[in-house]
C-alpha positions as CSV (number, residue, x, y, z in Angstrom):
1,X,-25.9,8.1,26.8
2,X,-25.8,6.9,23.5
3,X,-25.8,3.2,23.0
4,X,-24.7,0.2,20.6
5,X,-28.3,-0.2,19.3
6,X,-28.8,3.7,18.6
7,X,-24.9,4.5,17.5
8,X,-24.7,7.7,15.4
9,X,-23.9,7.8,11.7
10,X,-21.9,8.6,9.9
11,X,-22.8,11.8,8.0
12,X,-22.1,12.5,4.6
13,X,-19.6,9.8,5.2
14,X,-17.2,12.1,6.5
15,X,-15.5,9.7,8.7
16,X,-15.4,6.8,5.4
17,X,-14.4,10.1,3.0
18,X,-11.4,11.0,5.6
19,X,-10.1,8.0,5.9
20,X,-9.9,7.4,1.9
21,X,-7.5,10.8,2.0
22,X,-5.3,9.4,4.4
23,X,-4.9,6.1,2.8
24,X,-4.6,7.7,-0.6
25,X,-2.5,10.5,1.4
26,X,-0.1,7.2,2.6
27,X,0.8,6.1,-0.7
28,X,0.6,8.5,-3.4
29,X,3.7,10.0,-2.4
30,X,5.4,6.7,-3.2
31,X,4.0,6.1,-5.9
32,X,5.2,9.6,-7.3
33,X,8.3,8.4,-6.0
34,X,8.4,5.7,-7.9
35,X,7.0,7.1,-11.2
36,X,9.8,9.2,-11.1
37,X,12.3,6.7,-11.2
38,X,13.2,8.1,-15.1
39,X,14.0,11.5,-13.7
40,X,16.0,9.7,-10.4
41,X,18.3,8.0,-12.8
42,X,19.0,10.8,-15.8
43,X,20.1,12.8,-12.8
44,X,22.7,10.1,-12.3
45,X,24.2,10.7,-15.4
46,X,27.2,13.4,-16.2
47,X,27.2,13.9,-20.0
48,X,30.4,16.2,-19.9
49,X,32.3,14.3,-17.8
50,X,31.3,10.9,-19.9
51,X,32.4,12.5,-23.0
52,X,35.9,12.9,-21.9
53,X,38.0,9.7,-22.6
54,X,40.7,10.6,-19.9
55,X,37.6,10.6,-17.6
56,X,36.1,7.2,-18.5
57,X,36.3,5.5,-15.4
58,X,34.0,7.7,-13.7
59,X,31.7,7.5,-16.0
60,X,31.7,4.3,-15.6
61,X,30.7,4.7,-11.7
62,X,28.2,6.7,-12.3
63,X,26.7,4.4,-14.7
64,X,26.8,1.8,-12.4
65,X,25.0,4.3,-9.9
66,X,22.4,4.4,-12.4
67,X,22.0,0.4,-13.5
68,X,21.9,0.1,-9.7
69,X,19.1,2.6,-8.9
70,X,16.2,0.5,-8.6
71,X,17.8,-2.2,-6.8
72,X,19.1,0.4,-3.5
73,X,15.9,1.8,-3.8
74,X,13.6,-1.4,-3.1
75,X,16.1,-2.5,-0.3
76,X,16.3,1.0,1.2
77,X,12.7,1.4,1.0
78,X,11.4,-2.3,2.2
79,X,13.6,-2.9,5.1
80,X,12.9,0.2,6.8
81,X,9.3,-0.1,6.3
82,X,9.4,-4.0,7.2
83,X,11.5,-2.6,10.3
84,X,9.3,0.1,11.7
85,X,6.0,-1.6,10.9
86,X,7.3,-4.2,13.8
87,X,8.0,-1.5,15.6
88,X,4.9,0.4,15.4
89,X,3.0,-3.3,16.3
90,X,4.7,-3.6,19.7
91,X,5.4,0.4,20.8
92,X,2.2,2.1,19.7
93,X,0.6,1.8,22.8
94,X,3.7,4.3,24.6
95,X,3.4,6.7,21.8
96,X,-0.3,8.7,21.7
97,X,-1.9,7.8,17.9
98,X,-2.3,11.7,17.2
99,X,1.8,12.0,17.2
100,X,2.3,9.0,15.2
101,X,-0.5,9.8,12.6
102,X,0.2,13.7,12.4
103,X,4.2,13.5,12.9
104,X,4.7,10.9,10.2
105,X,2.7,12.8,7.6
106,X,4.5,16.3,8.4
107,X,8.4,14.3,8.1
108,X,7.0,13.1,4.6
109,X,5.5,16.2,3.8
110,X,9.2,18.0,4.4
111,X,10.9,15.2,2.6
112,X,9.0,15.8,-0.5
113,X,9.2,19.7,-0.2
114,X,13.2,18.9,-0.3
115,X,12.4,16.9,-3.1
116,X,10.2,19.5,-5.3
117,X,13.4,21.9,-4.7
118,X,16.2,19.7,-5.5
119,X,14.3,19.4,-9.0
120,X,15.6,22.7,-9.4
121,X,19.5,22.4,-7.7
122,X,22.5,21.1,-9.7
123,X,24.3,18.1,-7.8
124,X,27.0,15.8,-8.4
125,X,25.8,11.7,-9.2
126,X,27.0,10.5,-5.7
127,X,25.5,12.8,-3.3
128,X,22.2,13.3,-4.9
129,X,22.6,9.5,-5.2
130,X,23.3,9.5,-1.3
131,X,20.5,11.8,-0.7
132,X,18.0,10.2,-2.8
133,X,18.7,7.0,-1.1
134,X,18.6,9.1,2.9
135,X,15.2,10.1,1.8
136,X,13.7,7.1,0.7
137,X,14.7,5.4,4.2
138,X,12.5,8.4,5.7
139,X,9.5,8.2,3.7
140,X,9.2,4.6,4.0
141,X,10.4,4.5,7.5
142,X,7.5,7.0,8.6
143,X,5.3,6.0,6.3
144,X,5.3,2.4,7.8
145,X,4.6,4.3,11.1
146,X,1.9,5.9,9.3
147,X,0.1,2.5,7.8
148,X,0.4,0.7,11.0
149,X,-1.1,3.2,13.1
150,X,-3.9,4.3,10.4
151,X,-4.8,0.5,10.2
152,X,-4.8,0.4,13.8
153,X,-7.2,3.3,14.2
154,X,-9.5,1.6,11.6
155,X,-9.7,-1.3,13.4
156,X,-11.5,0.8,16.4
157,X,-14.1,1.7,14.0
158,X,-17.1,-0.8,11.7
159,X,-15.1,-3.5,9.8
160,X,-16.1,-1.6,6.2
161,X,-14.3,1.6,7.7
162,X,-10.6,-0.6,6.9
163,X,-11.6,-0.6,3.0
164,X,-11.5,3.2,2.2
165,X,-8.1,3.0,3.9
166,X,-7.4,0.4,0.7
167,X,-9.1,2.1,-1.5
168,X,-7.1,5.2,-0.8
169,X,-3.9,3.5,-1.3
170,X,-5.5,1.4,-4.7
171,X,-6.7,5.0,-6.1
172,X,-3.0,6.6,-5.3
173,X,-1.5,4.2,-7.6
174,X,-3.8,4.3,-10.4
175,X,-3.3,8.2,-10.2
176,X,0.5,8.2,-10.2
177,X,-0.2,5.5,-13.6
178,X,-2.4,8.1,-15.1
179,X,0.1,11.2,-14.2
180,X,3.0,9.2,-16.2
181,X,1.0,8.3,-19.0
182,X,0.0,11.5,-19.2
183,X,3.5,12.9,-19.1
184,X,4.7,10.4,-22.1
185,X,1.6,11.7,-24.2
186,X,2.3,15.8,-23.8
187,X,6.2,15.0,-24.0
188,X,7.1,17.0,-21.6
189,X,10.7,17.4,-20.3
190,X,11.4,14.9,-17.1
191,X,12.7,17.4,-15.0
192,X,8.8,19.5,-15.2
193,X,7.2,16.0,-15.2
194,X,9.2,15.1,-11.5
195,X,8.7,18.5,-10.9
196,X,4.6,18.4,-10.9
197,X,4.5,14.9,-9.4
198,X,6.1,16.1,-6.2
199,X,4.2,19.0,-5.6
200,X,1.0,17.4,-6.2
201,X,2.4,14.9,-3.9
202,X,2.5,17.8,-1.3
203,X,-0.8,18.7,-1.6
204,X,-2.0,15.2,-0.9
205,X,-0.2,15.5,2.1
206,X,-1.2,18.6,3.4
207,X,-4.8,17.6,2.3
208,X,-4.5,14.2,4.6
209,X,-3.0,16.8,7.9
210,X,-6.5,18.5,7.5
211,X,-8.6,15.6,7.4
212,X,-6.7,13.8,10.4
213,X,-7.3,17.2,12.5
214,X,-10.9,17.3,11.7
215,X,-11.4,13.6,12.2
216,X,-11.5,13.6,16.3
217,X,-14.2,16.0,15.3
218,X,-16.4,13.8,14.0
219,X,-19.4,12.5,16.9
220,X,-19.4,8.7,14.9
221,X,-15.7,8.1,15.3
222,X,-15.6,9.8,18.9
223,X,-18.2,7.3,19.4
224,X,-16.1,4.0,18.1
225,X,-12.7,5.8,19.7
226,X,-14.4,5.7,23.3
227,X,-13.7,2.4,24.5
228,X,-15.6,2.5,27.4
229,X,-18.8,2.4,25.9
230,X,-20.1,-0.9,24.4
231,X,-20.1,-1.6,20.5
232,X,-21.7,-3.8,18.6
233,X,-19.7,-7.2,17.5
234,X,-18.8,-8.0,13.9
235,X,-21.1,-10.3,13.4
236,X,-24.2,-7.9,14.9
237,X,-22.4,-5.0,12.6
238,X,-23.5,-7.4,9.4
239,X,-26.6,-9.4,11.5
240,X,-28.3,-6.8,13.6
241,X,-31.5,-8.3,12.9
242,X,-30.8,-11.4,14.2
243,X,-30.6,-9.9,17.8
244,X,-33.2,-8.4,19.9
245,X,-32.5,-4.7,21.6
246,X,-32.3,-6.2,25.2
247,X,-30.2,-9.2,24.3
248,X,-27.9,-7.0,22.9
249,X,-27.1,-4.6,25.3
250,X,-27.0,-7.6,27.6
251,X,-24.1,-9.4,25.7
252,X,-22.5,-6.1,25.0
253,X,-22.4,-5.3,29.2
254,X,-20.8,-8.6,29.6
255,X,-18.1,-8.4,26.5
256,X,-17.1,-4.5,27.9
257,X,-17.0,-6.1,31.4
258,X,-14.6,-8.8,29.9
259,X,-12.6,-6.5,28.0
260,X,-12.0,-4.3,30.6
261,X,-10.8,-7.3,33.0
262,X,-8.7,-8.5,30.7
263,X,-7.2,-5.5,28.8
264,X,-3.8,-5.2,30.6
265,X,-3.1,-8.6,30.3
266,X,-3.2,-9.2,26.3
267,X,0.0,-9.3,24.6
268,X,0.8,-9.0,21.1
269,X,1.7,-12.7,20.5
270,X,-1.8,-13.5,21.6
271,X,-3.6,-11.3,19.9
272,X,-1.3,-12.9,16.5
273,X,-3.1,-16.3,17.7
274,X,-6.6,-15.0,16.8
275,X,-5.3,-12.9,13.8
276,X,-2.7,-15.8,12.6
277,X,-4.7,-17.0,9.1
278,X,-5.9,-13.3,8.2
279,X,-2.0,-11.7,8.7
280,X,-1.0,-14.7,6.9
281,X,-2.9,-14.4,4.3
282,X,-2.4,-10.7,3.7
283,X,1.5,-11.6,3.7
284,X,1.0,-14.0,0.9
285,X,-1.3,-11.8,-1.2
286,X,1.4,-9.3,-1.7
287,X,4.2,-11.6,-1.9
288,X,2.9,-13.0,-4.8
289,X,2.4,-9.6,-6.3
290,X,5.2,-7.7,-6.0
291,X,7.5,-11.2,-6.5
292,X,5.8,-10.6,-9.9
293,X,4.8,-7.3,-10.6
294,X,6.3,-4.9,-11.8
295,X,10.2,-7.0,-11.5
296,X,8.0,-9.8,-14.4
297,X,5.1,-8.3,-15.8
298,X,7.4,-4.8,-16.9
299,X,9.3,-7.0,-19.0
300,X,6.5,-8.1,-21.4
301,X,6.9,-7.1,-25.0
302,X,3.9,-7.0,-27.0
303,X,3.4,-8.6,-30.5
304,X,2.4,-5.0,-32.4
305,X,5.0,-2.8,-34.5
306,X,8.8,-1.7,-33.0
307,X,8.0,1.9,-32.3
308,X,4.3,2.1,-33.2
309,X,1.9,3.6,-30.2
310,X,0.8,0.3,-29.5
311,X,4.7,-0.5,-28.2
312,X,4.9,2.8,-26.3
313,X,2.0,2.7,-24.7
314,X,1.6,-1.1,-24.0
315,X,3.5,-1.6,-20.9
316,X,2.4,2.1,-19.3
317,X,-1.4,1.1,-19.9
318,X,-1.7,-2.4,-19.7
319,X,0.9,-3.3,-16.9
320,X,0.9,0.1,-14.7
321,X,-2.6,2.0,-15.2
322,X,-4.9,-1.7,-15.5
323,X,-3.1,-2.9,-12.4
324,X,-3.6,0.3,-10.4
325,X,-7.0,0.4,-11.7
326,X,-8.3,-3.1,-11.3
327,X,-6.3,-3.4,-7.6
328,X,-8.3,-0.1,-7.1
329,X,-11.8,-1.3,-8.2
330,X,-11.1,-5.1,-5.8
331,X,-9.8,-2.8,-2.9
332,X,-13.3,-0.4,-3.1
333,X,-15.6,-3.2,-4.1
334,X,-15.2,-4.3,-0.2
335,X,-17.0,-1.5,0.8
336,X,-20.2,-2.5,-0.5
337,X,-19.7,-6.8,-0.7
338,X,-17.9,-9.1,1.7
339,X,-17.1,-12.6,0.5
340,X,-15.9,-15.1,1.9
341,X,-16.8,-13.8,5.4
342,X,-14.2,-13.7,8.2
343,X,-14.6,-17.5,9.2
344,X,-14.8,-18.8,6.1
345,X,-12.1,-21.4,4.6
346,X,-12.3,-20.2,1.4
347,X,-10.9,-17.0,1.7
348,X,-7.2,-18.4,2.6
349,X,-8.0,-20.9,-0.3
350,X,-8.7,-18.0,-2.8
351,X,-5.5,-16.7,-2.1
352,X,-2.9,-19.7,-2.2
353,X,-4.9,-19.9,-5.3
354,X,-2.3,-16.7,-6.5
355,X,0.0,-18.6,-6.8
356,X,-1.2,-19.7,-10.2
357,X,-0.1,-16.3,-11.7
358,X,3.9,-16.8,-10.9
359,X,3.8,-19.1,-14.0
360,X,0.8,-17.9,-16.2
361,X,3.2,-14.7,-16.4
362,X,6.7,-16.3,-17.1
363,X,5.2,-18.2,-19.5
364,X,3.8,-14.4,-21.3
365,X,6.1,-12.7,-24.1
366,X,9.0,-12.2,-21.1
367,X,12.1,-10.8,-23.1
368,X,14.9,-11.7,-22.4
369,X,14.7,-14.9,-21.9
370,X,16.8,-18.0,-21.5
371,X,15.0,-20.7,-20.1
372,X,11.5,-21.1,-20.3
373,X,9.6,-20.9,-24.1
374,X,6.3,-18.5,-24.3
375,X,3.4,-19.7,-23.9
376,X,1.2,-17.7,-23.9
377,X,2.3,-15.1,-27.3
378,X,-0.9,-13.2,-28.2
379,X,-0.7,-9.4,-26.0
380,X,-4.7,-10.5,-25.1
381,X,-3.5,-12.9,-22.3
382,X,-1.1,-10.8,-20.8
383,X,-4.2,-8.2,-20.4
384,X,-6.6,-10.6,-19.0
385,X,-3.9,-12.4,-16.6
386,X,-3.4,-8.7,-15.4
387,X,-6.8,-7.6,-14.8
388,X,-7.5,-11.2,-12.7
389,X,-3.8,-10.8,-10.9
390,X,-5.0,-7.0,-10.0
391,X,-8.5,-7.5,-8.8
392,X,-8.0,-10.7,-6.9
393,X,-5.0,-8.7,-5.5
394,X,-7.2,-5.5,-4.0
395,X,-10.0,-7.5,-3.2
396,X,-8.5,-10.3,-0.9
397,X,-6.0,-8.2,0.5
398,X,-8.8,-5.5,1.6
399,X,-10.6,-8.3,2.8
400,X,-8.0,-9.7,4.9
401,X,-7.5,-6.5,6.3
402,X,-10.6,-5.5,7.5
403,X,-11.8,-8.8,8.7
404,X,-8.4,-8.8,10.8
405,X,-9.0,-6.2,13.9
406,X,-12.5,-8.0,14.0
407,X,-11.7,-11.6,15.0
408,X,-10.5,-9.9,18.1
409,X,-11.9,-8.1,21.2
410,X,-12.5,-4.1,20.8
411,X,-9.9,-2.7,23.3
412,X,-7.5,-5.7,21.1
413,X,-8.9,-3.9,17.4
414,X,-5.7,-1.4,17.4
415,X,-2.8,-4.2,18.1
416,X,-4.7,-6.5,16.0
417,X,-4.3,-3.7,13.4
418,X,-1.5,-3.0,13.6
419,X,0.0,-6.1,13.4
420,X,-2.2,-6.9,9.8
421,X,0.1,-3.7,8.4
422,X,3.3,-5.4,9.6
423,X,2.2,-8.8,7.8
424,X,1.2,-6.7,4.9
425,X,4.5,-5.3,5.3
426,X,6.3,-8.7,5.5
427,X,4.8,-10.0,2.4
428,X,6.4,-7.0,0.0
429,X,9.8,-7.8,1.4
430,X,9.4,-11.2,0.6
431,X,7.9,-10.3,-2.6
432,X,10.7,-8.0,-3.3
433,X,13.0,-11.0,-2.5
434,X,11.4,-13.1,-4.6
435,X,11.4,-11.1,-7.7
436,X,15.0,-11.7,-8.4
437,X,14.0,-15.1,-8.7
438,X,11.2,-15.4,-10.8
439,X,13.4,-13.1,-12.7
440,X,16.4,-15.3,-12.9
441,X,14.2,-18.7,-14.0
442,X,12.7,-17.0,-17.3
């Protein structure tokens, strides 16, 4: 029988490899979404029907469908995945993980096929307004089923086994940023643009269904997945050294003992006690970034020449493709480099620290602008704000997130988990809430 002192590895990191798809498999698709917002909204328009005075109140409907877009679209897409992230926290012990993981992924994977096809269908403004809106509440709905339960799964396995999961989602957004940027460069029409993102956003998917079915293959995660045998700690995953053999498998007897006594009688609330400064932390991390980025940080105009390349480029490579890339470098460097550790009170210092950007980026080039005088004028601070506000944003957040499931008992890793995604969760509403005010006091 295989031990916690003789574990198997993981080969050709397979298992770290598979779970980088399905994290990058859980939010490219959203991030296609949203990189499409351009096509989204010029299908909201109705050139002919504008064009005809007697007809000018409908235009003006649709128009306001269209100023409106990206306001439905965040609340359609952060209270359901707010919502069902609690859910999946208290109800993914009655459904099996395999339905959960493999389900969500195949209801995305149908949504986006709709999506691909509707590229090519003619449609009134309202309902492919209506329908746009119906299938943002299902990606984000299953998608939050998808997070929670992924994150739970992690939390089974190594703490360093959560950041591929990060970098996964930190790589799906740089892509999408380097897809648009390269759509704006070739000039192609928006319609083959949308077209091409939600196909490739297909693949991802089908890509992540094939790397979930060959995961239970794997002898190093069947090995973490079985509960009843005993696993080292988190500190002896870091320390091992610092343990003899026998004292080891001693301690380990005892813990699996412990857990086994005790495992039916752990609620959710106290595993939250254990977790409380990580999941908090996690929430503020990414309610300070979205309450910023993209609502502030999109509305920088740089100091070079109206209409040069400087001006169209600026905001698709320094606010979209440097944040994407930087969040993805912080969310990967985890992988390889832990600090703070898990007990350490600098980590929740580092990140109330965050909240220093909220006013080094109002004060940026913000236009318009009623309030508040710039600052900060030259186009080189807004670059190195955003590459500090990116990387601080991957890298704490993945911390938080792996060091989560491991302040807790291994039969609690999956709640504990799940309950990180429903705090990361938490913290993009609020951010999204927030937004509208740091908006409003520039």
């Amino acid at each position: 029988m295989t031990t916690a002192v003789n574990s198997p590895r993981d080969r050709y990191n397979a298992v770290w490899i598979i779970f980088f798809i399905l994290g990058l498999g859980t939010l490219l698709p959203w991030n296609f979404f949203m990189t499409a917002t351009q096509y989204f909204t010029s299908r909201l328009k109705d050139p002919a029907m504008s064009a005809e005075p007697q007809n000018q109140t409908m235009a003006d409907s649709r128009s306001v469908l269209e100023s409106k877009f990206n306001n439905v679209m965040t609340l359609c897409a952060m209270v359901p995945l707010l919502i069902f992230t609690c859910l999946n926290s208290f109800l993914h012990q009655r459904i099996p993980q395999k339905w959960r993981i493999s389900g969500s992924l195949c209801v995305i994977l149908v949504v986006f096929l709709i999506t691909a096809v509707l590229v090519k269908v003619n449609m009134e403004p309202m309902p492919f307004f209506t329908i746009t809106m119906i299938k943002i509440v299902c990606i984000n709905c299953f998608g939050a089923i998808l997070q929670g339960s992924l994150f739970g799964l992690a939390g089974l396995l190594p703490a360093s086994y959560t950041a591929p999961i990060m970098s996964g989602q930190g790589f799906a957004g740089t892509f999408a940023a380097f897809s648009m940027i390269c759509a704006i460069a070739s000039g192609s029409a928006i319609q083959d643009s949308a077209f091409g993102y939600f196909i490739t956003a297909c693949v991802v998917i089908v890509l992540a269904i094939v790397s979930y079915v060959a995961l239970p293959k794997m002898e190093f995660f069947k090995y973490y997945a079985d509960t009843s045998i005993p696993k080292p700690s988190s500190d002896e995953e870091n320390k091992m050294d610092l343990l003899t053999k026998e004292h080891s498998e001693e301690k380990q007897a005892v813990v699996s003992l412990t857990d086994e006594e005790t495992a039916h009688n752990t609620s959710v609330f106290a595993i939250f006690k254990k977790i409380w400064v990580m999941a908090l932390s996690v929430c503020f991390v990414f309610t300070i970034t979205i309450g910023i980025f993209p609502a502030v940080t999109v509305e920088v105009q740089p100091t070079g020449e109206d209409g040069g390349d400087w001006q169209k480029y600026f905001i698709p490579v320094f606010c979209f493709l440097l944040f994407n890339l930087m969040d993805w470098v912080g969310r990967s460097l985890t992988a390889k480099f832990m600090w703070p550790g898990k007990d350490s009170k600098w980590l929740p210092v580092l990140v109330l620290a965050r909240v220093i950007f909220v006013p080094l980026f109002v004060l940026c080039n913000v236009k318009p602008r009623n309030n508040l005088p710039v600052v900060f004028t030259h186009d080189a601070w807004y670059i190195v704000f955003m590459i500090l506000f990116s990387f601080s944003n991957g890298y704490l957040a993945s911390l938080c997130m792996c060091f989560g499931p491991k302040k807790v008992a291994q039969h609690e890793a999956e709640t504990a988990g799940a309950i990180m995604a429903f705090f990361l969760s938490l913290g993009l509403a609020l951010g999204a809430a927030l937004s509208f005010g740091f908006r409003a006091m520039i």
